[in-house]
N, CA, C and O of each residue as an XYZ file, in Angstrom:
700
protein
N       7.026     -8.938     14.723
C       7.283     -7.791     15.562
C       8.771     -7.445     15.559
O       9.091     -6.274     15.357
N       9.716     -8.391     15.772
C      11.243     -8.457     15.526
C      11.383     -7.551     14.211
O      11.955     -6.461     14.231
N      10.990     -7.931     13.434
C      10.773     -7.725     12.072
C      10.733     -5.789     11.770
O      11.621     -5.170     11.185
N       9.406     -5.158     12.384
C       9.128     -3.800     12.583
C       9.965     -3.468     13.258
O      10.445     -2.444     12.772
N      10.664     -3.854     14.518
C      11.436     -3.259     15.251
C      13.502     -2.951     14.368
O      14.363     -2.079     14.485
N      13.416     -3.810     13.853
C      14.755     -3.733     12.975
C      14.929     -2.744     11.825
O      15.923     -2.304     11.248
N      13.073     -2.467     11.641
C      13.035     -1.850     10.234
C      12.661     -0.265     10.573
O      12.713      0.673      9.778
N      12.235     -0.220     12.099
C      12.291      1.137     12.506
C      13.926      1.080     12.870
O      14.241      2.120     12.292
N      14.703      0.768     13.218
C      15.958      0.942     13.376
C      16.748      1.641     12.267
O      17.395      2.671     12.456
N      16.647      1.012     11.110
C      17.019      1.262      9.986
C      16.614      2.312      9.472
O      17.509      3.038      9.040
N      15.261      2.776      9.321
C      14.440      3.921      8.980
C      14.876      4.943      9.892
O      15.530      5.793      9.288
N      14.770      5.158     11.009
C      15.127      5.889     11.896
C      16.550      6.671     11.579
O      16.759      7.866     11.372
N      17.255      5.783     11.612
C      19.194      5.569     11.213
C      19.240      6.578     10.220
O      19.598      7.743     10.398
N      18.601      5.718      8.461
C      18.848      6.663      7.450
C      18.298      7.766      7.303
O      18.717      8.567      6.467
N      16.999      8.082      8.279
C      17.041      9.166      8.248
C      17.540     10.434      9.305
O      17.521     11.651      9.122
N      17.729     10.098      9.794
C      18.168     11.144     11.141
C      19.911     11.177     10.482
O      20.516     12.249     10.480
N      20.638      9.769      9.903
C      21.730      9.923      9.130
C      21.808     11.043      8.362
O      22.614     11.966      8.480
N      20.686     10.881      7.347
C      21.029     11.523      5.697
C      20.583     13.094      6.356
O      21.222     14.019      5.856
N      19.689     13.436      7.285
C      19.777     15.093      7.535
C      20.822     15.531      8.272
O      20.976     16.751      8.334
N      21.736     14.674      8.968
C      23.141     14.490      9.837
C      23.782     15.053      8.736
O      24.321     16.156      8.830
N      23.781     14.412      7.704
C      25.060     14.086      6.451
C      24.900     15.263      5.678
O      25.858     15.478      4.936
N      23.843     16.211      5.619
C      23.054     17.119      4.789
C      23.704     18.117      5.514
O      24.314     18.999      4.910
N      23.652     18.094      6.738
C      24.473     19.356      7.810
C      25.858     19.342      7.612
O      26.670     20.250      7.435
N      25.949     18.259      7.671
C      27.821     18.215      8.066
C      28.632     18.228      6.666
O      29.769     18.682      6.790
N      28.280     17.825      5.367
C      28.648     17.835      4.459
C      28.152     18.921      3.313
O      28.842     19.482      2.462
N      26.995     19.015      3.518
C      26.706     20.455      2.870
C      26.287     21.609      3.204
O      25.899     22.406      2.350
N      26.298     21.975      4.907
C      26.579     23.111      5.577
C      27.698     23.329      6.309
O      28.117     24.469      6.506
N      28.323     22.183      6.810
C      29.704     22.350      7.327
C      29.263     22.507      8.702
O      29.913     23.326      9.352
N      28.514     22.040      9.171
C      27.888     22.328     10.977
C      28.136     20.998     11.540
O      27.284     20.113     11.622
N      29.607     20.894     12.002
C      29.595     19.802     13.204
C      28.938     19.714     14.787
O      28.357     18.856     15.452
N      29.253     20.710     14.923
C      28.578     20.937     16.656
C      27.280     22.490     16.070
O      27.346     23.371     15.212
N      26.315     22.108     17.054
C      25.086     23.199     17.267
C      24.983     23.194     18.183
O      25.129     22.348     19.065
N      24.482     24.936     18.111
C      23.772     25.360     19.843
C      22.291     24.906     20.065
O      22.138     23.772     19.611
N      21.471     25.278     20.461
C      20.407     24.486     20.799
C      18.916     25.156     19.817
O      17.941     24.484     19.481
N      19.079     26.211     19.612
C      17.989     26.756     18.365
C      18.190     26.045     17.015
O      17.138     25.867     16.401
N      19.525     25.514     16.304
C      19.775     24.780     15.496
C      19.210     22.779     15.889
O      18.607     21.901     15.272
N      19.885     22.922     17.268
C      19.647     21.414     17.272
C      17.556     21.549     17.315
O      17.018     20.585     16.770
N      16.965     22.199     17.667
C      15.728     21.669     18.267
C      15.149     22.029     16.746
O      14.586     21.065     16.229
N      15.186     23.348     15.861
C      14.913     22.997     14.444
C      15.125     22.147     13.891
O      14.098     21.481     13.768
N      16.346     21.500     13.194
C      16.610     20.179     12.964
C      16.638     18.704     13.228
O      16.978     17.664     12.664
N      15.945     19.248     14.722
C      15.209     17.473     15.330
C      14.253     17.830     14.380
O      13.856     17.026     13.537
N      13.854     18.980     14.456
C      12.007     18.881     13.720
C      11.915     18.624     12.567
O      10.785     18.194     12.336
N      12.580     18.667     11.632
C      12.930     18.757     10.478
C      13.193     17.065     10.424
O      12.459     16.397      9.696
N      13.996     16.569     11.019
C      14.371     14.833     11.156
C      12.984     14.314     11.518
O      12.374     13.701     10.642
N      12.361     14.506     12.832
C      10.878     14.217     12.913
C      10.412     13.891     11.678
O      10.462     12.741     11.242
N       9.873     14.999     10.964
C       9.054     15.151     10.341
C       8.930     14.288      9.239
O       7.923     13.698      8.847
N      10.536     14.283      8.599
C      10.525     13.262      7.485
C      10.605     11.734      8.156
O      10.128     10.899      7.388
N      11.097     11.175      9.410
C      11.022     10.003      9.848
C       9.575     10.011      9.894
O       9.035      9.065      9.319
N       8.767     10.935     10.494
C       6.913     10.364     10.306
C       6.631     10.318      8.432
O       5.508     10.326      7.927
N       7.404     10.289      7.970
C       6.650     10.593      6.287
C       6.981      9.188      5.646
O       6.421      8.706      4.661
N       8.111      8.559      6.474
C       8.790      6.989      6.166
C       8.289      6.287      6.919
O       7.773      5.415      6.220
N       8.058      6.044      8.092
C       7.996      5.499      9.249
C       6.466      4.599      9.432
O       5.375      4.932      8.969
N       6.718      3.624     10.086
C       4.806      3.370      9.765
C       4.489      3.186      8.439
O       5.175      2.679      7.551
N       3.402      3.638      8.395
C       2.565      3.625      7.029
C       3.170      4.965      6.334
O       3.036      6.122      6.732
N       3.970      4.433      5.027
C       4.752      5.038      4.377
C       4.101      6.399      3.830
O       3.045      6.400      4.463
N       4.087      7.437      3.122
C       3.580      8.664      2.625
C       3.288      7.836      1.219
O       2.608      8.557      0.490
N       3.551      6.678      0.655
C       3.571      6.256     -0.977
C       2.202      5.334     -0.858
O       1.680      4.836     -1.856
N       1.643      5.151      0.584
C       0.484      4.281      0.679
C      -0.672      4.798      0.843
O      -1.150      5.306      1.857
N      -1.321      4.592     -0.654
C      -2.880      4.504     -0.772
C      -3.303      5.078      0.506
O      -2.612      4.845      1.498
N      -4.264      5.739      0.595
C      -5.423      6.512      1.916
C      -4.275      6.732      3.158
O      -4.886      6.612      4.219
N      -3.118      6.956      3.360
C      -2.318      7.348      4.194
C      -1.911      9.335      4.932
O      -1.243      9.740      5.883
N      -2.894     10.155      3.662
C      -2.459     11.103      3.747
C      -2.918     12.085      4.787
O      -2.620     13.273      4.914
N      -3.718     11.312      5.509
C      -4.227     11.855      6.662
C      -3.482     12.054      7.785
O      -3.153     13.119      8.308
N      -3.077     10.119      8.345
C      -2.531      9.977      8.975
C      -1.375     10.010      9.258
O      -0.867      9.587     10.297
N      -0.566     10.792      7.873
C       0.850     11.014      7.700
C       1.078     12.529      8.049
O       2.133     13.042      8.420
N      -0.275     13.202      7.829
C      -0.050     14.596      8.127
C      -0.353     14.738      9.586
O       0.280     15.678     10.067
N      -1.178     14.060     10.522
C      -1.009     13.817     12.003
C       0.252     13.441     12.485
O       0.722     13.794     13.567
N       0.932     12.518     11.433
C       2.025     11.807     12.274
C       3.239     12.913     12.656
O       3.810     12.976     13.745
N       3.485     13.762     11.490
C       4.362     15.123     11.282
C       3.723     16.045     11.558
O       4.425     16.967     11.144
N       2.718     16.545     12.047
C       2.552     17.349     13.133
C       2.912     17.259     15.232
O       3.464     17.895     16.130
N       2.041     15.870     14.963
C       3.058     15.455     16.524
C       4.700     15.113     16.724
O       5.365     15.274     17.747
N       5.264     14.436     15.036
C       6.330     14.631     15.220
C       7.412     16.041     15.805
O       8.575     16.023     16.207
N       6.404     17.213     15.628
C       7.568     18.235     16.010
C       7.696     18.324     17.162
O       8.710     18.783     17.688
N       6.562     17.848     17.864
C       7.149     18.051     19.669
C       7.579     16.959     20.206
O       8.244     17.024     21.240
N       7.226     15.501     19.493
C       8.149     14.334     20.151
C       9.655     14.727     20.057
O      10.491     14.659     20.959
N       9.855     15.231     18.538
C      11.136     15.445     18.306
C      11.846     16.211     19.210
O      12.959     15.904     19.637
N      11.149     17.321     19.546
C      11.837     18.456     20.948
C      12.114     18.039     21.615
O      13.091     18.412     22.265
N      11.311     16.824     21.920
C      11.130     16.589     23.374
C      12.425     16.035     23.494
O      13.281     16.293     24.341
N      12.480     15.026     22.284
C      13.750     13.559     21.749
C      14.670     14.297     22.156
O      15.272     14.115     23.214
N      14.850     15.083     21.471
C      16.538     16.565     21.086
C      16.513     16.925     22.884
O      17.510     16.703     23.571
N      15.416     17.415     23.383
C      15.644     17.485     24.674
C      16.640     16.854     25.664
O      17.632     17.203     26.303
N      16.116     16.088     25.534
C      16.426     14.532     26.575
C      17.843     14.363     26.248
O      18.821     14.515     26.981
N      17.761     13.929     24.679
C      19.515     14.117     24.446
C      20.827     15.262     25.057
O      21.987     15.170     25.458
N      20.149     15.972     24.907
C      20.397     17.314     25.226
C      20.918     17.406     26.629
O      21.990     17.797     27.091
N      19.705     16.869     27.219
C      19.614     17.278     28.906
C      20.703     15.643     29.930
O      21.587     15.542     30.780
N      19.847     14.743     29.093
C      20.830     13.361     29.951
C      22.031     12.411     29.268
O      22.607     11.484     29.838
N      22.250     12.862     27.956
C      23.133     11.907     27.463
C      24.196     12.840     27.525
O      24.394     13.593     26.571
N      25.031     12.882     28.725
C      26.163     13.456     28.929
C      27.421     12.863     28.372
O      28.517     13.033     28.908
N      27.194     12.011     27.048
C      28.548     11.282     27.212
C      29.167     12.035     26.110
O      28.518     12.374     25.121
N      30.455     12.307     26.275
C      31.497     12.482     25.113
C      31.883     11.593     24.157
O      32.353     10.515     24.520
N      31.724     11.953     22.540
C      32.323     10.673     21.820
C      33.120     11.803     20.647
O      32.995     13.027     20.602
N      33.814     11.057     19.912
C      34.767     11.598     19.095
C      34.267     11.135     17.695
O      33.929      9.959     17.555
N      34.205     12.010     16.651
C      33.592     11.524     15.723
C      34.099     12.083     14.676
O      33.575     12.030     13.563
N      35.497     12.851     15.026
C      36.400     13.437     14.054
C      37.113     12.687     13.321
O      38.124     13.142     12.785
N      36.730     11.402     13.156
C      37.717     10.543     11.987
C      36.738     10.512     10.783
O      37.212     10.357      9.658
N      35.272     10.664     10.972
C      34.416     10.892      9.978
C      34.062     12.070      9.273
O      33.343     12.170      8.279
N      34.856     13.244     10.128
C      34.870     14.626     10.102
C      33.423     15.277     10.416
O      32.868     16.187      9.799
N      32.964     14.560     11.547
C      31.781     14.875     12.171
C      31.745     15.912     13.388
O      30.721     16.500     13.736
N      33.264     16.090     14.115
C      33.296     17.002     15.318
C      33.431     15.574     16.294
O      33.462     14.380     15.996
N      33.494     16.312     17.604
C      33.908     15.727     18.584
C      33.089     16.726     20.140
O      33.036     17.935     20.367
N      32.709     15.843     20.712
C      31.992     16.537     21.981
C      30.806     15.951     22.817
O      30.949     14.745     23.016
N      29.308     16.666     23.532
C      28.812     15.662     23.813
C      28.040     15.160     22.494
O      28.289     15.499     21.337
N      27.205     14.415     22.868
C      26.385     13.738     21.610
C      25.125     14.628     21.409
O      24.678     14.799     20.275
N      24.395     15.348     22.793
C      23.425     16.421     22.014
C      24.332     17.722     21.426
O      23.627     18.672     21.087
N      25.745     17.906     21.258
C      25.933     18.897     20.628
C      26.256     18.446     18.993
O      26.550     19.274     18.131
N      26.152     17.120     18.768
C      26.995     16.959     17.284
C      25.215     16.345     16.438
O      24.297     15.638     16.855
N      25.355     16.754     15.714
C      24.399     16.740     14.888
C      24.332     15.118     14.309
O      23.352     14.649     13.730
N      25.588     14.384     14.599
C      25.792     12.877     13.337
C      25.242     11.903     14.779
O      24.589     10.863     14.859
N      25.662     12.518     15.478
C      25.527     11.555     17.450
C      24.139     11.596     17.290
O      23.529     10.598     16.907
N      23.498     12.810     17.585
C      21.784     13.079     18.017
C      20.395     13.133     17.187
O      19.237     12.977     17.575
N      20.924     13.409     15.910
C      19.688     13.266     15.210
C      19.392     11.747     14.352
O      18.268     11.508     13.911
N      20.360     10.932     14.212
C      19.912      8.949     14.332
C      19.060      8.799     15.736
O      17.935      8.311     15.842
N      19.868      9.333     16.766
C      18.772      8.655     17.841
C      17.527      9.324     17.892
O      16.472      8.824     18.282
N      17.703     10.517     17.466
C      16.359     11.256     17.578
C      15.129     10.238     16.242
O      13.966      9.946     16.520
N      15.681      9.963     15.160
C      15.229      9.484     14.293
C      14.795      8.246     14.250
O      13.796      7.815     13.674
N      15.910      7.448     15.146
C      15.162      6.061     15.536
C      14.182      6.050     16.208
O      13.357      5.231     15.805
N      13.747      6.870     17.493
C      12.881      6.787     18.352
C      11.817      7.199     18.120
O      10.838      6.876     18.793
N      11.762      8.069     17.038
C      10.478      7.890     16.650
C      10.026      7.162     15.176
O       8.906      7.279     14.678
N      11.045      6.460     14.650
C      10.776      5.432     13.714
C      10.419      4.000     14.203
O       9.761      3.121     13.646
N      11.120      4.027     15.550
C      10.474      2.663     16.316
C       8.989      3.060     16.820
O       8.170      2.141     16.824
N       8.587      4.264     17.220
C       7.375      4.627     17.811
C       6.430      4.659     16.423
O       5.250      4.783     16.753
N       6.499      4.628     15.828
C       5.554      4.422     14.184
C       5.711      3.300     13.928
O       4.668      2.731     13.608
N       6.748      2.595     13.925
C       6.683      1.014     13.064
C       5.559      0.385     14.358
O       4.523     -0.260     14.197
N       6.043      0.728     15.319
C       5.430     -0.424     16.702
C       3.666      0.104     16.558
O       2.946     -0.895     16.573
N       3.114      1.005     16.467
C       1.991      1.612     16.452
C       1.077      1.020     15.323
O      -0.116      0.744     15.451
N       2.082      0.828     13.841
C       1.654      0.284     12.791
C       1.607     -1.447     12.381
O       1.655     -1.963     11.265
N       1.503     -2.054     13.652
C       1.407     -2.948     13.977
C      -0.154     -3.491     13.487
O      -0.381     -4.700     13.539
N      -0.914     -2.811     13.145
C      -2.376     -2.739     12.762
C      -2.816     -3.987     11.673
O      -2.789     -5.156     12.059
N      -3.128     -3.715     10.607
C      -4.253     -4.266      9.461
C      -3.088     -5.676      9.117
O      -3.445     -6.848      9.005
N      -2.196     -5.356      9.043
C      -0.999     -6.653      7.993
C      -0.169     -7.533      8.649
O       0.398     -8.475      8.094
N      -0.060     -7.180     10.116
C       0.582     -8.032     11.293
C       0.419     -9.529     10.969
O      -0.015     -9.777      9.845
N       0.654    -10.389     11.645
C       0.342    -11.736     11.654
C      -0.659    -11.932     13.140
O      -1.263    -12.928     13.540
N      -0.571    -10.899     13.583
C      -1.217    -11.029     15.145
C      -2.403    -10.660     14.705
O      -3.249    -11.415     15.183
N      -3.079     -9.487     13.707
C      -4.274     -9.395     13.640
C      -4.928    -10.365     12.651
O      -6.111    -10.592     12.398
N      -3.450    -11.010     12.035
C      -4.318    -11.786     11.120
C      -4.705    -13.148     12.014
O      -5.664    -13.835     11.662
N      -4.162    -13.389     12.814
C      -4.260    -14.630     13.286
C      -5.681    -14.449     14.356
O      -6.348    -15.345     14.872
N      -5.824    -13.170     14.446
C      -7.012    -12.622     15.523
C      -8.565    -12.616     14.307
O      -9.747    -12.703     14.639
N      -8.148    -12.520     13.291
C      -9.195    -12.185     12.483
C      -9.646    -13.605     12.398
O     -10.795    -13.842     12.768
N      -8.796    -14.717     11.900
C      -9.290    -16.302     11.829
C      -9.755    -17.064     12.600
O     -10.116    -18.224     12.402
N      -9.791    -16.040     14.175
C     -10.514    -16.494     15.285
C     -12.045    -16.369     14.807
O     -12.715    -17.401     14.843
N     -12.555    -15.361     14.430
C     -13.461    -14.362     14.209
C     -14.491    -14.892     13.565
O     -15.621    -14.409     13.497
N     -14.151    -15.786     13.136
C     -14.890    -16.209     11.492
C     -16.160    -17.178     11.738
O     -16.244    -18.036     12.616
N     -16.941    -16.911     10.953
C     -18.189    -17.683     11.052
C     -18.039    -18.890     10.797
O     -17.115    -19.083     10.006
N     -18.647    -19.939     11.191
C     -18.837    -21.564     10.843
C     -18.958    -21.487      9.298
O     -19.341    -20.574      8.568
N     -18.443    -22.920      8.997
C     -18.785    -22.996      7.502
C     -20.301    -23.203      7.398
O     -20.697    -22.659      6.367
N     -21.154    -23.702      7.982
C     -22.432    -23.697      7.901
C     -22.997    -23.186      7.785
O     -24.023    -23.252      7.108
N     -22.386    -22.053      8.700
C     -23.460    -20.520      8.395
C     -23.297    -19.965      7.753
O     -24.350    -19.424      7.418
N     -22.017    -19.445      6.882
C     -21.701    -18.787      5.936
C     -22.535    -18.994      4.683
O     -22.967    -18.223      3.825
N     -22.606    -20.253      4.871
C     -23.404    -20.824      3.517
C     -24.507    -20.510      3.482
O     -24.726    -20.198      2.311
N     -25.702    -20.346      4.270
C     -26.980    -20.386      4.619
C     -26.790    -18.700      4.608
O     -27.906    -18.185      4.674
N     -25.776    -17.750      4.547
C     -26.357    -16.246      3.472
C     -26.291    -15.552      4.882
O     -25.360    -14.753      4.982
N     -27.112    -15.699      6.023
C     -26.556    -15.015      7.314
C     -26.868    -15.619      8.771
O     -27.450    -16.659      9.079
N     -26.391    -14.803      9.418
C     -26.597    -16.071     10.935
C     -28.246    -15.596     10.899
O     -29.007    -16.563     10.898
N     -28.686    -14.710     10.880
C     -30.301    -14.479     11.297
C     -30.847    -15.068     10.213
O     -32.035    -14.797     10.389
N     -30.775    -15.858      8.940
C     -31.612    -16.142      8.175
C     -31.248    -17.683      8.362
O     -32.151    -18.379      7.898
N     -30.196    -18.433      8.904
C     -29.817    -19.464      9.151
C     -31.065    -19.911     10.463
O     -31.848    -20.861     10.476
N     -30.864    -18.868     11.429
C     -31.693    -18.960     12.443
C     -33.044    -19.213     12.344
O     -33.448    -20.043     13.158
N     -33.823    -18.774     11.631
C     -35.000    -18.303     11.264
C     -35.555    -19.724     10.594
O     -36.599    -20.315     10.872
N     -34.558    -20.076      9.649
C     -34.597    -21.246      8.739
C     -34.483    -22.819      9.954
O     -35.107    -23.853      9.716
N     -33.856    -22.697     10.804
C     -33.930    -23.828     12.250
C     -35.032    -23.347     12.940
O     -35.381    -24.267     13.680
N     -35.872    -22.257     13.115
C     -36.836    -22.121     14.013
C     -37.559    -22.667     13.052
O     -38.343    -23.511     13.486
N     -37.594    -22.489     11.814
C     -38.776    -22.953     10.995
C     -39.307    -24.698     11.627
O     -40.268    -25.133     12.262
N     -38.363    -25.137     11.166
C     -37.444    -26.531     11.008
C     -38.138    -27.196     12.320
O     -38.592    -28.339     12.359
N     -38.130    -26.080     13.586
C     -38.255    -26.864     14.851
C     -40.223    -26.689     14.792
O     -41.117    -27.420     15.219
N     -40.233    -25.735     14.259
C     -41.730    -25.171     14.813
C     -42.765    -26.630     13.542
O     -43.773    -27.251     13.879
N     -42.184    -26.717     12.469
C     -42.594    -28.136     11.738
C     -42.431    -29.324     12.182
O     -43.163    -30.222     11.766
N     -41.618    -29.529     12.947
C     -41.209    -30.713     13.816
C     -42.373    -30.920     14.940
O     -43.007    -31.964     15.086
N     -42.557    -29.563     15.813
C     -43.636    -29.367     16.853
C     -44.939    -29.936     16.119
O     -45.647    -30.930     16.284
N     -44.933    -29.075     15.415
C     -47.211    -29.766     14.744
C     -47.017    -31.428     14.240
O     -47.955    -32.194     14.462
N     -45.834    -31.920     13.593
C     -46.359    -33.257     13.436
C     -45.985    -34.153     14.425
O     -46.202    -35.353     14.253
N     -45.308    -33.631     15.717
C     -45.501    -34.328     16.923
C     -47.079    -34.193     17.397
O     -47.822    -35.068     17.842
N     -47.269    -33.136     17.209
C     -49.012    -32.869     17.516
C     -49.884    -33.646     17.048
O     -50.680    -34.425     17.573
N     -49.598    -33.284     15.735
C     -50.516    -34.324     15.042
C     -50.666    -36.062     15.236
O     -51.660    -36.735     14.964
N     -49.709    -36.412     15.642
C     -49.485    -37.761     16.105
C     -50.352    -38.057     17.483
O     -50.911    -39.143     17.641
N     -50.415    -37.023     18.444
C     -51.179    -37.125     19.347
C     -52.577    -37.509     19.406
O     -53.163    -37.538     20.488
């Protein structure tokens, strides 16, 4: 779990980074007003759901990758929101030539966090089929070696009722 949580960190990071880095270096947009920032959460969304979780490169994923980037556009609003609305803090980010101001106005400040939070909300979700928790839940699960062998539990069964009901008549018969 440590494990998913470090790797949504990272995922999150490079991507909410590299569309940061895409603005600021090849549009020249340090600070945005808020029609820019809430497009470009969506835009960060979208590709953090395409990495995030169950990757877009994995076998039978294309379903649930196109759900994931559709809800991504309003988590993302919501994300850009919040930034927007409560992270009042000022940071300076002009030595990277990023701008300087609050953090929902600079594009390099708000769209990593926007990107982590929902790269941690996919890795943690995708906790599913490959975990060690479901695997360790699945080895609970498992049939006796006895029965496995004998082909199924109802034909195992069937094969002991036999067993008992032959046992019954030559007690009988002894009578």
């Amino acid at each position: 779990m440590i494990a998913r949580l470090l790797l949504g960190i990272v995922k999150g990071v490079l991507v909410g980074g590299a569309v940061a880095a895409g603005l600021i270096f090849g549009l020249g947009v340090t600070s945005w007003t808020a029609p820019y920032a809430y497009a470009f959460a969506a835009l960060t969304g979208v590709l953090t759901a395409l990495v995030a979780g169950k990757g877009i490169w994995v076998r039978g994923a294309g379903v649930e990758n196109a759900i994931k980037a559709v809800v991504s556009l309003g988590l993302a609003s919501l994300a850009i929101f919040a930034v927007r609305k409560w992270a009042a803090v000022d940071v300076d980010l002009s030595a990277l030539s990023a701008g300087a101001g609050r953090v929902g106005e600079l594009p390099a400040a708000s769209l990593p966090i926007v990107g982590t939070v929902l790269a941690l909300l996919y890795e943690m979700d995708n906790l599913g089929e490959g975990s060690k928790e479901a695997q360790r839940e699945a080895a609970k699960q498992r049939v006796a070696p006895g029965l496995a062998q004998a082909g199924s539990v109802e034909g195992s069964l069937a094969d002991e009722g036999e067993e008992l009901s032959t046992a019954a008549e030559r007690r009988r018969g002894r009578r």
